[in-house]
mmCIF file of the N, C-alpha and C atoms, coordinates in Angstrom:
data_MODEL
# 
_entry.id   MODEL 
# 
loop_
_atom_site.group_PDB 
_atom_site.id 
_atom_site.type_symbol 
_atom_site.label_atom_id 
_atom_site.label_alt_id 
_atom_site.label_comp_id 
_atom_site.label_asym_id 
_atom_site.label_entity_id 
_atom_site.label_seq_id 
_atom_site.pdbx_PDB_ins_code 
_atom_site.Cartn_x 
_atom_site.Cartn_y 
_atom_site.Cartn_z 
_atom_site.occupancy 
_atom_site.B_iso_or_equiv 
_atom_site.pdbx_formal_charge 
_atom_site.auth_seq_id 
_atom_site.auth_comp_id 
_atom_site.auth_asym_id 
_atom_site.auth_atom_id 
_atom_site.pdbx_PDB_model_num 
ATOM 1   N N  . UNK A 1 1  ? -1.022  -31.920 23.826 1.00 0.00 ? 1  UNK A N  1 
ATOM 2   C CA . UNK A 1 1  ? -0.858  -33.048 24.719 1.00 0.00 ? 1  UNK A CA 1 
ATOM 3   C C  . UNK A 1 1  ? 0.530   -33.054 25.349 1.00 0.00 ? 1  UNK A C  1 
ATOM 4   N N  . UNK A 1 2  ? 1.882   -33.190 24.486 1.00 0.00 ? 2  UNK A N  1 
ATOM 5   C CA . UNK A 1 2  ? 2.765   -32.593 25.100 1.00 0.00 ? 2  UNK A CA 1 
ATOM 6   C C  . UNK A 1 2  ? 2.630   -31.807 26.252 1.00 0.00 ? 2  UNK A C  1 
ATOM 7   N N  . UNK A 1 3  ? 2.802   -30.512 25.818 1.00 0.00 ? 3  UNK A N  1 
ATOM 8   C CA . UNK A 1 3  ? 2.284   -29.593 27.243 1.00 0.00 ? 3  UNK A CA 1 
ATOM 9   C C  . UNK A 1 3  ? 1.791   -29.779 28.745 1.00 0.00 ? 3  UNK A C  1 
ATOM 10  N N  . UNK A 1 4  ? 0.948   -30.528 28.573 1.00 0.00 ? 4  UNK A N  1 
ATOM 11  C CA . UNK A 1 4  ? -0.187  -31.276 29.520 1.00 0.00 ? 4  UNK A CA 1 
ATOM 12  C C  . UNK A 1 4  ? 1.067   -32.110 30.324 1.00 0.00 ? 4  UNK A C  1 
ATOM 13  N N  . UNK A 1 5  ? 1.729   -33.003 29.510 1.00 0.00 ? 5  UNK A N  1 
ATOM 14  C CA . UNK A 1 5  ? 2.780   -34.236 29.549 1.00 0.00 ? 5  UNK A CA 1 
ATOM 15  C C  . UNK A 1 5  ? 3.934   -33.629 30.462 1.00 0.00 ? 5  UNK A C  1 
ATOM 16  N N  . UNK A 1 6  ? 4.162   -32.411 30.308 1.00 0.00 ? 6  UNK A N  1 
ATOM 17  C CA . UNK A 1 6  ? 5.625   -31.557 30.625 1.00 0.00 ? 6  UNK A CA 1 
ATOM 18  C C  . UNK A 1 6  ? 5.206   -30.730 31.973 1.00 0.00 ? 6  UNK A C  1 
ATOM 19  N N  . UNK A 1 7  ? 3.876   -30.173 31.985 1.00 0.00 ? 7  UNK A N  1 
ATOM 20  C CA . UNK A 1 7  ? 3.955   -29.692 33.131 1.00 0.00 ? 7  UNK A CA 1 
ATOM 21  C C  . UNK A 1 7  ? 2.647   -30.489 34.334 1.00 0.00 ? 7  UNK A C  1 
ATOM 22  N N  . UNK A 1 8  ? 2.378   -31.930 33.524 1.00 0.00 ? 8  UNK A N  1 
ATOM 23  C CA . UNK A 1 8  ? 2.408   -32.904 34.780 1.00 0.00 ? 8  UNK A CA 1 
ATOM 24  C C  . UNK A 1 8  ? 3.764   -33.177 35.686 1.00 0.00 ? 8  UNK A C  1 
ATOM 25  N N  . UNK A 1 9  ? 4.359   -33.631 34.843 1.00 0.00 ? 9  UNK A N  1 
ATOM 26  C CA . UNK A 1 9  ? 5.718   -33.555 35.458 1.00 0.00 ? 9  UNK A CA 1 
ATOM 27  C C  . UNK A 1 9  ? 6.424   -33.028 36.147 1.00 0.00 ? 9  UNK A C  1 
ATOM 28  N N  . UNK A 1 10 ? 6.451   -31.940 35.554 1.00 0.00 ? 10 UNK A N  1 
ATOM 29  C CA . UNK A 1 10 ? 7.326   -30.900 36.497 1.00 0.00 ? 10 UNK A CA 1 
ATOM 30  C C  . UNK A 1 10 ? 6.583   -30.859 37.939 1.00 0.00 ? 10 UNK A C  1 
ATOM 31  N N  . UNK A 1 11 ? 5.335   -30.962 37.712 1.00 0.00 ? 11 UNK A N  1 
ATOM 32  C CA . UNK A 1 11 ? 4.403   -30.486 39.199 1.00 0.00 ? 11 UNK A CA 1 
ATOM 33  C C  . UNK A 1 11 ? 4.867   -32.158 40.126 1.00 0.00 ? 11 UNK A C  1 
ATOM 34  N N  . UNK A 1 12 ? 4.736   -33.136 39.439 1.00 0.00 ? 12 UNK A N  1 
ATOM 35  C CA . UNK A 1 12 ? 4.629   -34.382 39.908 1.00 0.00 ? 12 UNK A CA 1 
ATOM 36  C C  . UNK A 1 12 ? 6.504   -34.312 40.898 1.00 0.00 ? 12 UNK A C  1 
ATOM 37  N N  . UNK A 1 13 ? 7.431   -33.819 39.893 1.00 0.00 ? 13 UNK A N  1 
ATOM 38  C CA . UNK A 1 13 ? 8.500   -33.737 40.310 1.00 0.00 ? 13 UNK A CA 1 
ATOM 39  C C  . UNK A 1 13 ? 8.700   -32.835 41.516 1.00 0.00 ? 13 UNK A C  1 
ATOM 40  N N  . UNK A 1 14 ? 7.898   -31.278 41.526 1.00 0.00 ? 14 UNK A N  1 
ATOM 41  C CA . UNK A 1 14 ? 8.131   -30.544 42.329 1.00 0.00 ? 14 UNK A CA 1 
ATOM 42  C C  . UNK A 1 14 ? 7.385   -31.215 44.235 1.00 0.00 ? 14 UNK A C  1 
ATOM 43  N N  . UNK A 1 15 ? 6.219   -32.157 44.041 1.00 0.00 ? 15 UNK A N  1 
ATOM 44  C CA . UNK A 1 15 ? 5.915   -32.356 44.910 1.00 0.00 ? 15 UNK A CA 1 
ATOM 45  C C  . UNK A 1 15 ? 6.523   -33.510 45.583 1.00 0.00 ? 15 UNK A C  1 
ATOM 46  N N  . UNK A 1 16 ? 7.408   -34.487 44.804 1.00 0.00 ? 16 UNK A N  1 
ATOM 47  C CA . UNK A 1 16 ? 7.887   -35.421 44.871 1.00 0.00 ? 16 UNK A CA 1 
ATOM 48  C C  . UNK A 1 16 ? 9.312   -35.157 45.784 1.00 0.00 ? 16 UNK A C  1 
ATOM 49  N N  . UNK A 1 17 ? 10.067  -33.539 45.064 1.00 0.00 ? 17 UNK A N  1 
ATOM 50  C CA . UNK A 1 17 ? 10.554  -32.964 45.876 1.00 0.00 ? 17 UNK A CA 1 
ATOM 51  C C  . UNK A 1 17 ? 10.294  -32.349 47.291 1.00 0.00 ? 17 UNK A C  1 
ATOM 52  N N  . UNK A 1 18 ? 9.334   -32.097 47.661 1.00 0.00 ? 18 UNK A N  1 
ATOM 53  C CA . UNK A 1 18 ? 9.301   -31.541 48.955 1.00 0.00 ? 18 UNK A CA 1 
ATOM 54  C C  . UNK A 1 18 ? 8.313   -32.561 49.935 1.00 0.00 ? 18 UNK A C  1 
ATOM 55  N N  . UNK A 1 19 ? 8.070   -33.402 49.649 1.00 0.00 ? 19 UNK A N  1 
ATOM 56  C CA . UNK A 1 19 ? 7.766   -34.615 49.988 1.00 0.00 ? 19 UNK A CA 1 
ATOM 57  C C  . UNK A 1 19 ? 8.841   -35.341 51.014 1.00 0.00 ? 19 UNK A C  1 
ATOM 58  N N  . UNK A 1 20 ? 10.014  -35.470 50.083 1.00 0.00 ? 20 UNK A N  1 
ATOM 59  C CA . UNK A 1 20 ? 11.143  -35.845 50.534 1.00 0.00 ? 20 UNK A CA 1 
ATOM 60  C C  . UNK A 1 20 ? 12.055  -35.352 51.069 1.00 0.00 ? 20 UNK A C  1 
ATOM 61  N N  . UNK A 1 21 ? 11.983  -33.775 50.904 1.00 0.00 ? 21 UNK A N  1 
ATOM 62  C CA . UNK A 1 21 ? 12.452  -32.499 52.192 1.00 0.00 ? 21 UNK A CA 1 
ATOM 63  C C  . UNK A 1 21 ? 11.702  -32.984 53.421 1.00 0.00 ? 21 UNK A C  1 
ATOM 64  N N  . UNK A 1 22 ? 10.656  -33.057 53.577 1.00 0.00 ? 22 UNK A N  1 
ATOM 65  C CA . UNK A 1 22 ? 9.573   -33.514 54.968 1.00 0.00 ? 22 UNK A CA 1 
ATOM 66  C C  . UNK A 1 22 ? 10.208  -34.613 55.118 1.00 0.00 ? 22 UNK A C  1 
ATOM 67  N N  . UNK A 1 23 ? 10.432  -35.337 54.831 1.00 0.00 ? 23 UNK A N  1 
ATOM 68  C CA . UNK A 1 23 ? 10.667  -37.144 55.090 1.00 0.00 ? 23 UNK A CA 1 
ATOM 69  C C  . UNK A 1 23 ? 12.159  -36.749 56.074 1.00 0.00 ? 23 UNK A C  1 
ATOM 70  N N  . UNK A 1 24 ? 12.777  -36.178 55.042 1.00 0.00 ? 24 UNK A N  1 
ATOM 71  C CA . UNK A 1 24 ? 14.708  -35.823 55.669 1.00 0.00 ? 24 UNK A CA 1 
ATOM 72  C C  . UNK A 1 24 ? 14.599  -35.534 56.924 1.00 0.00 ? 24 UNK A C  1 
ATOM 73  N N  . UNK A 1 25 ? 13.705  -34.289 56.836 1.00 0.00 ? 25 UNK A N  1 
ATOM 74  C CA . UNK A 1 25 ? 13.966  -33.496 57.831 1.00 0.00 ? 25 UNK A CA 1 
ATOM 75  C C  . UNK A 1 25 ? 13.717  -34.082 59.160 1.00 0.00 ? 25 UNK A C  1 
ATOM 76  N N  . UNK A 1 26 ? 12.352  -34.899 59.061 1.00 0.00 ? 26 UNK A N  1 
ATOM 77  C CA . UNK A 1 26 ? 12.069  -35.675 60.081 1.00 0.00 ? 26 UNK A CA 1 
ATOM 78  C C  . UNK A 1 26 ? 11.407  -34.830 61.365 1.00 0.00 ? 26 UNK A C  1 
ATOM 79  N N  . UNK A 1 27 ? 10.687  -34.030 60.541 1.00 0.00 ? 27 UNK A N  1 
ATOM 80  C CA . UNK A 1 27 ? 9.668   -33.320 61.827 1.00 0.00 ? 27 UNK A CA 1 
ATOM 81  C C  . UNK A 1 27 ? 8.373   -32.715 61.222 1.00 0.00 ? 27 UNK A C  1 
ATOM 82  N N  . UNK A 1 28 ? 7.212   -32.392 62.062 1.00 0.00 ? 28 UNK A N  1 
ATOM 83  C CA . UNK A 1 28 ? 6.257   -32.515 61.597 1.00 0.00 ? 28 UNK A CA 1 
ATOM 84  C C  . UNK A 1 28 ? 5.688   -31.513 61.181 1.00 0.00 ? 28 UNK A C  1 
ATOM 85  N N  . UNK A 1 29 ? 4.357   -31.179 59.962 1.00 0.00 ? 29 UNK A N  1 
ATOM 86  C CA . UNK A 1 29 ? 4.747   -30.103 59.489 1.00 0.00 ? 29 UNK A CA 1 
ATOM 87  C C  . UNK A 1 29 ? 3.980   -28.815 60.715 1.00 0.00 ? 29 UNK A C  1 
ATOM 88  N N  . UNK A 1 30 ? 4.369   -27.686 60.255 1.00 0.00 ? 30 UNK A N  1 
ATOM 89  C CA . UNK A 1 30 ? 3.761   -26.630 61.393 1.00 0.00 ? 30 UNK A CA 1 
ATOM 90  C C  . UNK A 1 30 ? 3.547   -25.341 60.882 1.00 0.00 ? 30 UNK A C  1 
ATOM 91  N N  . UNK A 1 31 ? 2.329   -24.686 61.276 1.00 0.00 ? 31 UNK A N  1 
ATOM 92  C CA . UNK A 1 31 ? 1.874   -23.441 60.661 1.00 0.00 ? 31 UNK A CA 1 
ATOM 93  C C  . UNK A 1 31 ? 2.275   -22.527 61.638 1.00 0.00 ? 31 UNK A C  1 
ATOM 94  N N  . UNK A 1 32 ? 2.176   -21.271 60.736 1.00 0.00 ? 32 UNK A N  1 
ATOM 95  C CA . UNK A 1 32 ? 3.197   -20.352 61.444 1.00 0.00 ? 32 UNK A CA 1 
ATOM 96  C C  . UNK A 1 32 ? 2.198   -19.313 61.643 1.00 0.00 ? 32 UNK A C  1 
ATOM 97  N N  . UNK A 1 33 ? 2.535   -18.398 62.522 1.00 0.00 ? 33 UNK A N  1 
ATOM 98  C CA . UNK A 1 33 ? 1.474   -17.352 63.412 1.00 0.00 ? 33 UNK A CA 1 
ATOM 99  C C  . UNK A 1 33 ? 1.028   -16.425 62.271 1.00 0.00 ? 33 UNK A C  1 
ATOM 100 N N  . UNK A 1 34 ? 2.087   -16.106 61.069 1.00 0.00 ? 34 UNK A N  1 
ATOM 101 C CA . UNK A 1 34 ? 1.428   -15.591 60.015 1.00 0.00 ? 34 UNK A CA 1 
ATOM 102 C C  . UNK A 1 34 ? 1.625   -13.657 60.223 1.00 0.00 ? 34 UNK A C  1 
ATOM 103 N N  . UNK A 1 35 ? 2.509   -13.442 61.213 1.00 0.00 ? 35 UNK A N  1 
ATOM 104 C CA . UNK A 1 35 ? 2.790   -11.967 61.591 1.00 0.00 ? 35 UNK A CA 1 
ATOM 105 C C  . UNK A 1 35 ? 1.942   -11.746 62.450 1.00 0.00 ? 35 UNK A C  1 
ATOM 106 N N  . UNK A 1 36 ? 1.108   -12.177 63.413 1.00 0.00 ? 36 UNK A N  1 
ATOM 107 C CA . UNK A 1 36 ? -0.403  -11.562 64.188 1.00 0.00 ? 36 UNK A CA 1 
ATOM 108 C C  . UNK A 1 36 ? 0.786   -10.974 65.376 1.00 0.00 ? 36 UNK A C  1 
ATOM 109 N N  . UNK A 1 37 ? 2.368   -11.763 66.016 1.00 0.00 ? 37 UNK A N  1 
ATOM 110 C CA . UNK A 1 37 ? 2.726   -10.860 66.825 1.00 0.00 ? 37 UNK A CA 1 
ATOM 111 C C  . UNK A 1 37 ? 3.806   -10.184 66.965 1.00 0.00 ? 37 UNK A C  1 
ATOM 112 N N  . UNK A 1 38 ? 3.565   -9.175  65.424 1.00 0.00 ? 38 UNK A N  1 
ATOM 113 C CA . UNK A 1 38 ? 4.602   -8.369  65.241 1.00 0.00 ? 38 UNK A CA 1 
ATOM 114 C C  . UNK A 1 38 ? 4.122   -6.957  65.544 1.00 0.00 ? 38 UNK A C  1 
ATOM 115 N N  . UNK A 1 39 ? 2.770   -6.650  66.120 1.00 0.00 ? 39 UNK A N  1 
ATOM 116 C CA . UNK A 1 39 ? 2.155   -5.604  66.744 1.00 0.00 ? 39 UNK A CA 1 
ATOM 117 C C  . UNK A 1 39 ? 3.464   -4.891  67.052 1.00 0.00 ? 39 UNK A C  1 
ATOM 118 N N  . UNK A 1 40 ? 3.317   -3.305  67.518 1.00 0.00 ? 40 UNK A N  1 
ATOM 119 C CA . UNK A 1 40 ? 4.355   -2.534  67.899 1.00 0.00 ? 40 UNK A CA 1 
ATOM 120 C C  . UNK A 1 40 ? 4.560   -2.635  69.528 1.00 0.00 ? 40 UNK A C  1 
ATOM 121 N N  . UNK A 1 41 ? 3.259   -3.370  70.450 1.00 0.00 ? 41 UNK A N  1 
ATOM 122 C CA . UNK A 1 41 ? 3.498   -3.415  71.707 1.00 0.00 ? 41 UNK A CA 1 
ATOM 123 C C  . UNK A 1 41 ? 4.136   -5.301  72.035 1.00 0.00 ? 41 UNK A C  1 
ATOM 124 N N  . UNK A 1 42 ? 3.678   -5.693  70.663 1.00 0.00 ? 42 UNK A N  1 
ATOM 125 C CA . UNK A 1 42 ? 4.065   -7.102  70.847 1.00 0.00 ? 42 UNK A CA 1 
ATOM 126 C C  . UNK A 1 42 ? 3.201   -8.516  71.392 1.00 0.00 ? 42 UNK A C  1 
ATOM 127 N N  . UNK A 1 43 ? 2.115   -7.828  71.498 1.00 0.00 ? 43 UNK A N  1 
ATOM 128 C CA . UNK A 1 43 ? 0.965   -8.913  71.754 1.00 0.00 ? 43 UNK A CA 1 
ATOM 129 C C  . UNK A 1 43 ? -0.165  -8.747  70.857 1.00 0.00 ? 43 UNK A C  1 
ATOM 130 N N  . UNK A 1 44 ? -0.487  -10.258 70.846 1.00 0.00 ? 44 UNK A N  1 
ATOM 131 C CA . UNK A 1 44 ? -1.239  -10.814 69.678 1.00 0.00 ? 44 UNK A CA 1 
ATOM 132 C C  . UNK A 1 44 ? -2.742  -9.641  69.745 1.00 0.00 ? 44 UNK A C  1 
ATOM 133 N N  . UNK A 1 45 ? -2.937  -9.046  68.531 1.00 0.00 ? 45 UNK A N  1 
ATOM 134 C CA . UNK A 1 45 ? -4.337  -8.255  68.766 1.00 0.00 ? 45 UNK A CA 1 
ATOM 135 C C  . UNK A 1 45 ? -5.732  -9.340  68.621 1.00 0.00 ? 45 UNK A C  1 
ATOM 136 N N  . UNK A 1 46 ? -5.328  -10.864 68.271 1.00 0.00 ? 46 UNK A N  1 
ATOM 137 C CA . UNK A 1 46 ? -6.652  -11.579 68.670 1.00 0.00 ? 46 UNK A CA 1 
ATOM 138 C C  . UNK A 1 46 ? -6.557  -11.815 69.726 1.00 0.00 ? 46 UNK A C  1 
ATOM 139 N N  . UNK A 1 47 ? -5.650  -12.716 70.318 1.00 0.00 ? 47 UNK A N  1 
ATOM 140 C CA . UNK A 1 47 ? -5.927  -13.511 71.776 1.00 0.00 ? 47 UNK A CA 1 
ATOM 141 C C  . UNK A 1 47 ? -5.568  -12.652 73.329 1.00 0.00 ? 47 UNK A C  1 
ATOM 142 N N  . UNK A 1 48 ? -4.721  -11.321 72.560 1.00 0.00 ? 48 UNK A N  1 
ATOM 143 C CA . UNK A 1 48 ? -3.857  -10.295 73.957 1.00 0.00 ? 48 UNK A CA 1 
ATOM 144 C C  . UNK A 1 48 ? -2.768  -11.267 74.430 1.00 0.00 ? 48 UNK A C  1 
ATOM 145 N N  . UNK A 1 49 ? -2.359  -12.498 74.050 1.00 0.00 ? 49 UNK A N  1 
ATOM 146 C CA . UNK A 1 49 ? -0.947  -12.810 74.884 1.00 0.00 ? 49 UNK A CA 1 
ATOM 147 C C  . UNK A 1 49 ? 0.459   -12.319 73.924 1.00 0.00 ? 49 UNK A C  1 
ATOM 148 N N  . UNK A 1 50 ? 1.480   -12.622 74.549 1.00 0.00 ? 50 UNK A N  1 
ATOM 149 C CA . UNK A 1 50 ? 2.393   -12.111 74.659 1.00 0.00 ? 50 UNK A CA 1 
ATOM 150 C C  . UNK A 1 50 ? 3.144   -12.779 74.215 1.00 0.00 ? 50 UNK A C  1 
ATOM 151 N N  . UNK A 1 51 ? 3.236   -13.960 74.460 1.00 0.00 ? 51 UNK A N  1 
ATOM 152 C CA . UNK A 1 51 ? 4.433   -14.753 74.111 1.00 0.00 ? 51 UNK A CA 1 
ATOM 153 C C  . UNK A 1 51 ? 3.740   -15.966 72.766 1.00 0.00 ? 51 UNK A C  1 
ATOM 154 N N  . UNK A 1 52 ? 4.814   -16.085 71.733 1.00 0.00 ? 52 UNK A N  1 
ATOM 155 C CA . UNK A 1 52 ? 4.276   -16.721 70.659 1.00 0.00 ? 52 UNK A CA 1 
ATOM 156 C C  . UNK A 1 52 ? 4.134   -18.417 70.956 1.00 0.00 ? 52 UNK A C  1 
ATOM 157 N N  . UNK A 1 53 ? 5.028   -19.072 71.924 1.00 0.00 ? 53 UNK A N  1 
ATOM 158 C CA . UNK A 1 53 ? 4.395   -20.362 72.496 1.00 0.00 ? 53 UNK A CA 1 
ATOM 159 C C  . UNK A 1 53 ? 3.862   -20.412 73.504 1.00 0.00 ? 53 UNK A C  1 
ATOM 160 N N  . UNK A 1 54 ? 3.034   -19.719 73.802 1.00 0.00 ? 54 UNK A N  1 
ATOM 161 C CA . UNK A 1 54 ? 2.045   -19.591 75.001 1.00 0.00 ? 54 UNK A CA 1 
ATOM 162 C C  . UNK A 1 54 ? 0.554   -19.745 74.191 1.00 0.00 ? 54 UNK A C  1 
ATOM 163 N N  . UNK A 1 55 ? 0.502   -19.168 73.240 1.00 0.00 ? 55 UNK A N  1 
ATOM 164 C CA . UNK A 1 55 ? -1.237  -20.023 72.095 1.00 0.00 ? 55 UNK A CA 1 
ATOM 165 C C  . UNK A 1 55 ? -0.987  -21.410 72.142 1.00 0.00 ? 55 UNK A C  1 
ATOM 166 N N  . UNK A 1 56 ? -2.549  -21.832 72.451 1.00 0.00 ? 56 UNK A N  1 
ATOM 167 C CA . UNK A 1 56 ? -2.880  -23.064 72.366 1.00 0.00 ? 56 UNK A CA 1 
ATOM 168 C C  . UNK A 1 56 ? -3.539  -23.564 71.151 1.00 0.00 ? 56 UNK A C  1 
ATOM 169 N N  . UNK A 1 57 ? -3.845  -24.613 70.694 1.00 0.00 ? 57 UNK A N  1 
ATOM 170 C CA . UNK A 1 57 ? -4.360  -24.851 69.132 1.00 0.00 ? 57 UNK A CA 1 
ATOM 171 C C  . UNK A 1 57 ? -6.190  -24.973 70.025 1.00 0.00 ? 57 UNK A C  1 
ATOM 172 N N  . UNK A 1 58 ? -6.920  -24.682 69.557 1.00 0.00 ? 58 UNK A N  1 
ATOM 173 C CA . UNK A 1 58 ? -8.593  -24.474 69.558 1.00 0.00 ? 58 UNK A CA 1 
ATOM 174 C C  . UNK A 1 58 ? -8.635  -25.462 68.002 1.00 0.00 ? 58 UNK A C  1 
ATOM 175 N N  . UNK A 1 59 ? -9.535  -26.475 68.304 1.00 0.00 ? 59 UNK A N  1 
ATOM 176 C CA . UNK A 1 59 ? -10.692 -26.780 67.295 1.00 0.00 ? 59 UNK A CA 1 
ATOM 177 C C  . UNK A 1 59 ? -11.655 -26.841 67.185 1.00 0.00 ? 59 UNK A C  1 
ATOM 178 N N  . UNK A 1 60 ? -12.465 -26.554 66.152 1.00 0.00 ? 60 UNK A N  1 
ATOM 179 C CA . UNK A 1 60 ? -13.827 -25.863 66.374 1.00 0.00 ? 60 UNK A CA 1 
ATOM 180 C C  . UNK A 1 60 ? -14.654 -26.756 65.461 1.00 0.00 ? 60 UNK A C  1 
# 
């Protein structure tokens, strides 16, 4: 039970922490392209553009 007790915590603490990194920072959160345009010619091999703020968000 301990155990259980110690690494509720820690998790409760760790999210409690970055919770409040987001809050500081004061901007919203954002996913990242994930490497798709580090190709060797430099454009994305799904969409063919070129520039990394030129994708638009699609929901499906």
């Amino acid at each position: 039970m301990s155990t259980f007790l110690a690494t509720f915590i820690v998790i409760a603490v760790a999210f409690s922490a970055l919770a409040i990194g987001l809050i500081l920072r004061n901007k919203p959160i954002e996913g990242s392209c994930g490497g798709v345009m580090t190709s060797e010619d430099g454009t994305c091999s799904i969409c063919g553009k070129t520039e990394m703020n030129s994708c638009t968000r699609t929901d499906s």
